[in-house]
N, C-alpha and C positions, 0 to 999 in steps of 0.2 A: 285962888281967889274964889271958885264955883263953889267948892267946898264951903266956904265962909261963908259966903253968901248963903248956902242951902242951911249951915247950922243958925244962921240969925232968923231964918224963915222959922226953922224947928222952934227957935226957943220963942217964935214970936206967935203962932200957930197952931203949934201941936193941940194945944185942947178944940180943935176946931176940928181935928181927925178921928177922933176918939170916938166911939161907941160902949155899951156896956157887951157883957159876955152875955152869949146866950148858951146854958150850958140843957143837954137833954134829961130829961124827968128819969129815976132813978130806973137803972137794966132798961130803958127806953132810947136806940140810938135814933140820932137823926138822920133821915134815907136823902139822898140827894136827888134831884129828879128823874124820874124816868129815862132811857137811856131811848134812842133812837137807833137804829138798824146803823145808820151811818157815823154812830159815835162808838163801836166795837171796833177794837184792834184789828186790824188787818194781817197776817202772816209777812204780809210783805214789808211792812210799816217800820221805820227806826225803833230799833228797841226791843222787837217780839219775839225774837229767839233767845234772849235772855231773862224772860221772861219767866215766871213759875207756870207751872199747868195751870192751876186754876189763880183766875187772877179774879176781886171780886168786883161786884157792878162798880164799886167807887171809883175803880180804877181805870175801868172800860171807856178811857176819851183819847182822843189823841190832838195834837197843836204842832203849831209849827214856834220853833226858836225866834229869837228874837232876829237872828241873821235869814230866818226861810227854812231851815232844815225841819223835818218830820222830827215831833216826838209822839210817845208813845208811854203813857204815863203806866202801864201796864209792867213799864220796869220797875217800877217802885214797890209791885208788891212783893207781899213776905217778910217786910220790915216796916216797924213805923214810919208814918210820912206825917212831913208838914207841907200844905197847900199854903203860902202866902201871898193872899189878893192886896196886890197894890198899885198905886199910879205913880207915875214920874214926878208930878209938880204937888204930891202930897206932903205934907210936913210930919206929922207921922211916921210915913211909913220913911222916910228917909232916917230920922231919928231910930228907928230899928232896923235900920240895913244894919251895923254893924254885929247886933246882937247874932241876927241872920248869919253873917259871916262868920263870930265865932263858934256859932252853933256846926255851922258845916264843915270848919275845921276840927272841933270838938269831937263831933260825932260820927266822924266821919266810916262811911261803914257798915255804922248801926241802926241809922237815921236816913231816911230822903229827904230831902227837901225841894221844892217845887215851886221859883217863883210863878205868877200868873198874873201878868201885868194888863190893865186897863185903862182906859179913860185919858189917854193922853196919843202922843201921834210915836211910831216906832223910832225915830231921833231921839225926842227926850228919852226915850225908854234905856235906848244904849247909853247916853248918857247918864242918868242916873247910875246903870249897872258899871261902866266905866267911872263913875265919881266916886264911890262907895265901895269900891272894888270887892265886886260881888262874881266876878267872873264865875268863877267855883263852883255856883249853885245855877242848876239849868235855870232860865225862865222864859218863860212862852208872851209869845205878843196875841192875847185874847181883844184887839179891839173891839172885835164884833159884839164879845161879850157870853159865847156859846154856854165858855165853863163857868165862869160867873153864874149864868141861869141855871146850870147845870146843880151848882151848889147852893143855889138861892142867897146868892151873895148881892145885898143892895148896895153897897157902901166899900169904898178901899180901907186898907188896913186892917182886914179883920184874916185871921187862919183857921183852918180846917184841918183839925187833929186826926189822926187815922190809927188805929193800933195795929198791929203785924195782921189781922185779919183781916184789915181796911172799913170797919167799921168806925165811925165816925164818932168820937168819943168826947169834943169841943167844938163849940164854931162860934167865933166871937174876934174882939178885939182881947188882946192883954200887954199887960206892961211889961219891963225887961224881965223882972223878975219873978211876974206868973209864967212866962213864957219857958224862962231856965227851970222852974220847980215842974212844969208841964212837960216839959221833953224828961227831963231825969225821969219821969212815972211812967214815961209813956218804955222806955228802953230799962227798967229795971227789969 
């Protein structure tokens, strides 16, 4: 019945979530903000021994799960990532959970992916990732909103493209099928 209800929100909504892409000026990536002493991985942190040697600023944050546990987004490099900022009571971004999911079964491997949820209370959060059944892909409960600022993200719905060197190569809203033509470019 939640389900139903969340896809009547989607198809009644969705253009209320949207934004346009902002894509960077050409060999110009976009830098995400400054990093603070206390947003560097830790040795001791979930995730840093798995880690590559060099990991770059984009990836230097760490969060905690949506249940409490450390992450350490430091694992993700060495292979493309996607960052997806989004909120529980969004219509949007629920309408693209699924894509999310395919994409993580898809790519699995080849790709990270990284939800990074906002603007809602950590209940809906699990909810949402329990309705949509997005288990699979980590996401972090940013209420505060650290990484958000971090990525100069105003708005839910919008992802943060990273190529294997974690340079920032998208950051915008896109639809299902800029998103599958953008992950294929980014992993060929």
């Amino acid at each position: 019945m939640r389900k139903l209800l969340v896809l009547l929100l989607v198809a009644g909504f969705a253009a209320g979530c949207s934004v346009p892409v902002e894509k960077p000026a050409a060999g110009v990536p976009i830098s995400p903000a400054p990093l603070s002493g206390s947003e560097a991985p830790a040795s001791g942190e979930a995730g840093a021994a798995a880690a590559p040697a060099t990991v770059p600023a984009t990836l230097r944050f760490t969060g905690k799960t949506l249940d409490g546990a450390a992450f350490d987004a430091a694992t993700l490099a060495g292979k493309p990532a996607i960052l997806w900022f989004w909120a529980p009571w969004c219509a949007t971004c629920a309408s693209e959970a699924q894509s999310i999911g395919d994409l993580a079964d898809e790519y699995q491997g080849r790709i990270g992916i990284l939800g990074i949820a906002g603007l809602g209370e950590n209940k809906a959060m699990h909810e949402f990732v329990s309705d949509f059944s997005l288990a699979k892909v980590p996401h972090l409960d940013d209420r505060a909103g650290k990484i958000w600022k971090k990525f100069k993200i105003t708005q839910q719905s919008w992802y943060v493209f990273l190529d294997r060197n974690g340079t920032v190569v998208k950051v915008g809203y896109l639809d299902d099928l800029q998103l599958t033509a953008e992950v294929k470019t980014l992993v060929a």
